[in-house]
LUMDREN-508857 format. One record per residue (C-alpha): x, z, y; residue number from 1. Coordinates in pm, 1 decimal, always signed. Layout:
+----------+----------+----------+-----+
:     east :       up :    north :  nr :
+----------+----------+----------+-----+
:        X :        Z :        Y : NUM :
...
+----------+----------+----------+-----+
This chain:
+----------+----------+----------+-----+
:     east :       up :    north :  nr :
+----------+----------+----------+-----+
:  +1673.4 :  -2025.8 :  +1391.7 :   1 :
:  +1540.7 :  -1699.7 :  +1535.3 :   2 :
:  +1159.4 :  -1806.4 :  +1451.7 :   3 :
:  +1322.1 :  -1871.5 :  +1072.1 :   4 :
:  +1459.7 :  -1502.9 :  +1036.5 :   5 :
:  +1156.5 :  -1370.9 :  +1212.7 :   6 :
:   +916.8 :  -1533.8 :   +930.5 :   7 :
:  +1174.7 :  -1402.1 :   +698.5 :   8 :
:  +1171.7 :  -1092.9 :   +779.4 :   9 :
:   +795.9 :  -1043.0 :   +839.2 :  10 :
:   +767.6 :  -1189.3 :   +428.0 :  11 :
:   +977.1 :   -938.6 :   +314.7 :  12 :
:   +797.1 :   -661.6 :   +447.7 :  13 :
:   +481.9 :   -784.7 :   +368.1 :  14 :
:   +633.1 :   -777.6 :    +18.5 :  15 :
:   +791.4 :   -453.5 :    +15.2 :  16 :
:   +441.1 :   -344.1 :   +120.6 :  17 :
:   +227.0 :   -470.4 :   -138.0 :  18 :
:   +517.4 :   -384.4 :   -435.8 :  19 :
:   +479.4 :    -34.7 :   -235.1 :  20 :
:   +150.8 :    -32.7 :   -268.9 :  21 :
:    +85.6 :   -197.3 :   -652.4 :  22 :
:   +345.4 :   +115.2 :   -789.3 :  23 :
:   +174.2 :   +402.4 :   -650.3 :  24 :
:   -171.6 :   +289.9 :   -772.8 :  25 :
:   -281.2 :   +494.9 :  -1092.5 :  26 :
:   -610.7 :   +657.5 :  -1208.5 :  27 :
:   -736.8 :   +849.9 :  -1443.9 :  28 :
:  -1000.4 :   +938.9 :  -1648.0 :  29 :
:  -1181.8 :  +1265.5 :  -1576.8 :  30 :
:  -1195.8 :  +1481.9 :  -1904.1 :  31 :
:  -1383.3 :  +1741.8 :  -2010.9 :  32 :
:  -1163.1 :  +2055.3 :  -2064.3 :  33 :
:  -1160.6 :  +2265.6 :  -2421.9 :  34 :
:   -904.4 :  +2558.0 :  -2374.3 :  35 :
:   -759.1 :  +2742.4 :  -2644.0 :  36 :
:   -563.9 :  +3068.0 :  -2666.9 :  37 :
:   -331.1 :  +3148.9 :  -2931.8 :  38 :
:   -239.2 :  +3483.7 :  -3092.5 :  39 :
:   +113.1 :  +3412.6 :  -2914.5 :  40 :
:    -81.3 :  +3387.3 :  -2598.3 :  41 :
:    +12.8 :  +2988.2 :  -2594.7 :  42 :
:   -225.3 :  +2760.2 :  -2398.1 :  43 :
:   -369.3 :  +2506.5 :  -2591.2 :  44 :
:   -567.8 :  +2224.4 :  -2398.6 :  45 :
:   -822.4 :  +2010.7 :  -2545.5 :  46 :
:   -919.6 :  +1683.4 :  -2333.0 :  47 :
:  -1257.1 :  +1542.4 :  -2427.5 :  48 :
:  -1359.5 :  +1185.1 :  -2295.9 :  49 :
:  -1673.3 :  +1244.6 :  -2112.2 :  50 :
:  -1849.3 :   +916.1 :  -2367.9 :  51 :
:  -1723.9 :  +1154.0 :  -2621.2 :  52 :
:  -1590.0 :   +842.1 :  -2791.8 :  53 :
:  -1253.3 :  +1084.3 :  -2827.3 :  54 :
:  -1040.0 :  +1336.0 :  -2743.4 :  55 :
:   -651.4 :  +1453.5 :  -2713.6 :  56 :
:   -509.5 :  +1779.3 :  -2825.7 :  57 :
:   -229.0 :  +1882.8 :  -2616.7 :  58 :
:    -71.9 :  +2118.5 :  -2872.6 :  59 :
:   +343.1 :  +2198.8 :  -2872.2 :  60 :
:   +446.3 :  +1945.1 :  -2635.2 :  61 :
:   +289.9 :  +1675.8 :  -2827.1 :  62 :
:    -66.2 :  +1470.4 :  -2802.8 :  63 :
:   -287.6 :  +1429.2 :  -3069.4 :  64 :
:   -616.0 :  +1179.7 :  -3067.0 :  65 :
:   -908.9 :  +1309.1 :  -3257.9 :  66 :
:  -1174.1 :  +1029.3 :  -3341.0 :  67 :
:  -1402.7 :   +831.3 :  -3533.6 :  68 :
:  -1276.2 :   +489.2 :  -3654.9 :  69 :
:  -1546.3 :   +214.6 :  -3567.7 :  70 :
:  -1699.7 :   +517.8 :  -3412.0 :  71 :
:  -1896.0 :   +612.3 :  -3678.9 :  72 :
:  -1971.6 :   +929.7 :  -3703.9 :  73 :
:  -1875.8 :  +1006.9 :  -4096.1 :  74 :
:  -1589.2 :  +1222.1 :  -4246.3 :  75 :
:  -1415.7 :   +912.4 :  -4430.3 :  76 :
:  -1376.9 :   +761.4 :  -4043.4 :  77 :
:  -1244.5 :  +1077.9 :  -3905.1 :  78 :
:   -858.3 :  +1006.4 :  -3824.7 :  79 :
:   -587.4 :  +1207.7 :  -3628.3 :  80 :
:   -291.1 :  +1030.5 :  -3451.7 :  81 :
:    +10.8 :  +1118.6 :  -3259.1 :  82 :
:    -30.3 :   +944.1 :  -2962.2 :  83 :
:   +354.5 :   +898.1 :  -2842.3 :  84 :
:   +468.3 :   +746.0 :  -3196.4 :  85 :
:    +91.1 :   +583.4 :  -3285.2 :  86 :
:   +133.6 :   +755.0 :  -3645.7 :  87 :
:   -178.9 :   +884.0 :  -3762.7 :  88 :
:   -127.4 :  +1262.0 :  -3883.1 :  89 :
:   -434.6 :  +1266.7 :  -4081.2 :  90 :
:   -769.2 :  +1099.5 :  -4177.7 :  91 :
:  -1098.9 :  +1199.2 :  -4352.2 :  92 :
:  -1192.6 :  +1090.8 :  -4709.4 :  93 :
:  -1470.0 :  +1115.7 :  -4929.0 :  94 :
:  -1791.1 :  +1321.0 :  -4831.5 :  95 :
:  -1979.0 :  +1647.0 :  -4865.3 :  96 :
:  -2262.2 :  +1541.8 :  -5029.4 :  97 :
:  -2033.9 :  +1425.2 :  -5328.6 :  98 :
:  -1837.1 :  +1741.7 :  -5333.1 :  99 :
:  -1468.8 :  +1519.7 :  -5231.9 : 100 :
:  -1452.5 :  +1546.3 :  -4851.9 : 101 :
:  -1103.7 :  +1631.8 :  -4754.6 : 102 :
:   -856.7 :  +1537.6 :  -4484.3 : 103 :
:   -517.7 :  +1395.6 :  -4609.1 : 104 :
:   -233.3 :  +1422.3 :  -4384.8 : 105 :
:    +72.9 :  +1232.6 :  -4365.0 : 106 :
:   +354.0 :  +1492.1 :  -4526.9 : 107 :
:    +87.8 :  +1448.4 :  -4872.0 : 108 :
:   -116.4 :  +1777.0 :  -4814.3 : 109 :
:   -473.2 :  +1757.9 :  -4871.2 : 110 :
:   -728.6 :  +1981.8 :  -4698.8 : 111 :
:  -1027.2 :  +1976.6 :  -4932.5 : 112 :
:  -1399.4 :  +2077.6 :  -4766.6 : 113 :
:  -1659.2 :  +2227.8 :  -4823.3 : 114 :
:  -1982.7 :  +2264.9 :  -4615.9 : 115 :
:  -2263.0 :  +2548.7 :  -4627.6 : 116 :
:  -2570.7 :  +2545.0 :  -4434.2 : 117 :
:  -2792.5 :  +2775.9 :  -4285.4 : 118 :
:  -3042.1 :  +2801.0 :  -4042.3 : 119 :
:  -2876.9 :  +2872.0 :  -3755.7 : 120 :
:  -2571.4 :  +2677.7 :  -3827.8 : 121 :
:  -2265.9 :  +2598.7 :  -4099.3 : 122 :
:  -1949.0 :  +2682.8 :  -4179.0 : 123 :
:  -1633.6 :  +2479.3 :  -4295.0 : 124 :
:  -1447.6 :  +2591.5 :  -4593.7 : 125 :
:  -1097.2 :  +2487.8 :  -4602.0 : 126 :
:   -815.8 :  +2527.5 :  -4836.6 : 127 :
:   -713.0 :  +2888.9 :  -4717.5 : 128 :
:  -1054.6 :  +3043.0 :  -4612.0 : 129 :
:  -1321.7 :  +2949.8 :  -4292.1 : 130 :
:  -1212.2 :  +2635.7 :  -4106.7 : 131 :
:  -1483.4 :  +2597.4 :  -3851.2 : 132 :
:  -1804.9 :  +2826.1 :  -3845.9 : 133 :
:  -2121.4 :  +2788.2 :  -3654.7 : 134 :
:  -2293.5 :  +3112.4 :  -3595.0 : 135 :
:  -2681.0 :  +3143.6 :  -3405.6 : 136 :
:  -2575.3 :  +2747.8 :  -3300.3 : 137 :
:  -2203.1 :  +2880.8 :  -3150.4 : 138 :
:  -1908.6 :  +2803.3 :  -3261.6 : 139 :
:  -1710.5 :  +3144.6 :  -3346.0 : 140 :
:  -1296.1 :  +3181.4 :  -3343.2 : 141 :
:  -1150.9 :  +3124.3 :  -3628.3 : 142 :
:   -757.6 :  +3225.8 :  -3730.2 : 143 :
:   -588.8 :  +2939.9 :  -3825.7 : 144 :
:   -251.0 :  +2960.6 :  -4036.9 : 145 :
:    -23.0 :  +2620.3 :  -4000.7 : 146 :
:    -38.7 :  +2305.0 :  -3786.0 : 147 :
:   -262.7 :  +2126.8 :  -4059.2 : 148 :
:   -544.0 :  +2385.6 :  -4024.2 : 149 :
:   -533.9 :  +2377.4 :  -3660.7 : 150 :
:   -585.3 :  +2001.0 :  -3606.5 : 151 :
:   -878.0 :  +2019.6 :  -3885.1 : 152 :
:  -1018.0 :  +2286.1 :  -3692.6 : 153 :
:   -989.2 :  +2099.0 :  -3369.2 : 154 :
:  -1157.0 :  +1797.0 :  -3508.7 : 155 :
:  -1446.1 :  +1979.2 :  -3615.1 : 156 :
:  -1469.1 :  +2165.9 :  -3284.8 : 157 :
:  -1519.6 :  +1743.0 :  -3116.8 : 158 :
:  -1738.2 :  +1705.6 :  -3365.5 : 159 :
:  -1927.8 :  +2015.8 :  -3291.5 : 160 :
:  -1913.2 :  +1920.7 :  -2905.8 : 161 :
:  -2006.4 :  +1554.6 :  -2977.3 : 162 :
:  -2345.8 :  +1640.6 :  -3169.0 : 163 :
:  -2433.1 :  +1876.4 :  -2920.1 : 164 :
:  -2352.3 :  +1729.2 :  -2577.9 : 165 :
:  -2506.0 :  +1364.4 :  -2443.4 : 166 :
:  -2264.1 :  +1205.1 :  -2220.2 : 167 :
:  -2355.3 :  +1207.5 :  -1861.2 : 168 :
:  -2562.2 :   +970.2 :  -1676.2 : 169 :
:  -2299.9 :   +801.5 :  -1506.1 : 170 :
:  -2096.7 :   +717.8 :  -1847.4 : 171 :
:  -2204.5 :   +341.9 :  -1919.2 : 172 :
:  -2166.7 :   +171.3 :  -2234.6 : 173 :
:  -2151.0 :   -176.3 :  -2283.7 : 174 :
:  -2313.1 :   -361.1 :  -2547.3 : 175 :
:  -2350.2 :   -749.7 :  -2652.7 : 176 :
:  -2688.2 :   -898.8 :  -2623.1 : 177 :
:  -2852.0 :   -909.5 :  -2978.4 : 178 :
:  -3063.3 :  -1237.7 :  -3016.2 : 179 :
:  -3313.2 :  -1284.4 :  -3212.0 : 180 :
:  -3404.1 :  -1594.8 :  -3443.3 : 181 :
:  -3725.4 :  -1479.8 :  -3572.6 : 182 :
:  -3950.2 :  -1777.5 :  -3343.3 : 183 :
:  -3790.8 :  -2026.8 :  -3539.9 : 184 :
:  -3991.8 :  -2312.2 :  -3741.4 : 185 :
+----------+----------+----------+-----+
């Protein structure tokens, strides 16, 4: 009887021990840190993954992810989503060569773009004035007036980061083996 509690009691601390131990486990990606200071003097923190496969705005107590669908690198793959509710904000359309590239958001507004080049950068026209400018290969501040401009802004600030930066060394990407059928007779 005593042996009997004695295995029973050495299970169920082995148990609590390993439950113990499974709940406190967490990790975490380490990010590369945008910040952002508002007129107001509001912190604004943008997380970039260090693959720079995508990042997360933390902007008035919500999330946003800022991406590429398929991870192509094109404005008509550029999408937005709220990352609590999984509703995406916005997404890119058309593109600059045609003259249509534009972000459409949710609420029906629809940020229309235009790019101009130089030789020491671009700049980003949006619907009320410079969206995103590139000066001597820098990006320079730019006033932003509503919510809409801001997350257009912040996109092309990723982008700006992702076509400049190469992820680290220790970042590895996986890829399927591609076969080849050319030694067939």
């Amino acid at each position: 009887m005593q042996t009997r509690s004695l295995f029973l009691l050495i299970g169920l601390l082995i148990l609590s021990f390993q439950a113990n131990s499974q709940s406190t486990a967490s990790w975490e990606v380490p990010m590369i840190e945008v910040k952002y200071q508002e007129s107001g003097g509001e912190n604004t923190l943008l997380k970039i993954d260090p693959g720079f496969q995508y990042a997360d705005l933390h902007y008035d107590g919500r999330v946003f992810r800022l991406f590429y669908h398929n991870g192509n690198g094109i404005l008509k793959n550029a999408r937005i989503v709220d990352k609590d509710s999984k509703l995406q904000v916005a997404r890119g359309k058309g593109s600059y060569f045609w003259g249509n590239a534009r972000f459409e958001f949710v609420g029906g507004e629809v940020f229309r773009l235009k790019r101009t080049r130089n030789r020491n950068g671009h700049e980003i026209i949006g619907p009320f004035g410079p969206l995103f400018v590139v000066e001597n290969f820098g990006i320079n501040p730019v006033k932003t007036l509503n919510e809409q401009d801001f997350l257009a802004h912040t996109f092309f600030v990723f982008d700006q980061i992702k076509a400049t930066q190469k992820p680290p060394a220790d970042v590895i990407y996986y890829a399927a083996p591609v076969t080849s059928f050319n030694n067939r007779k």
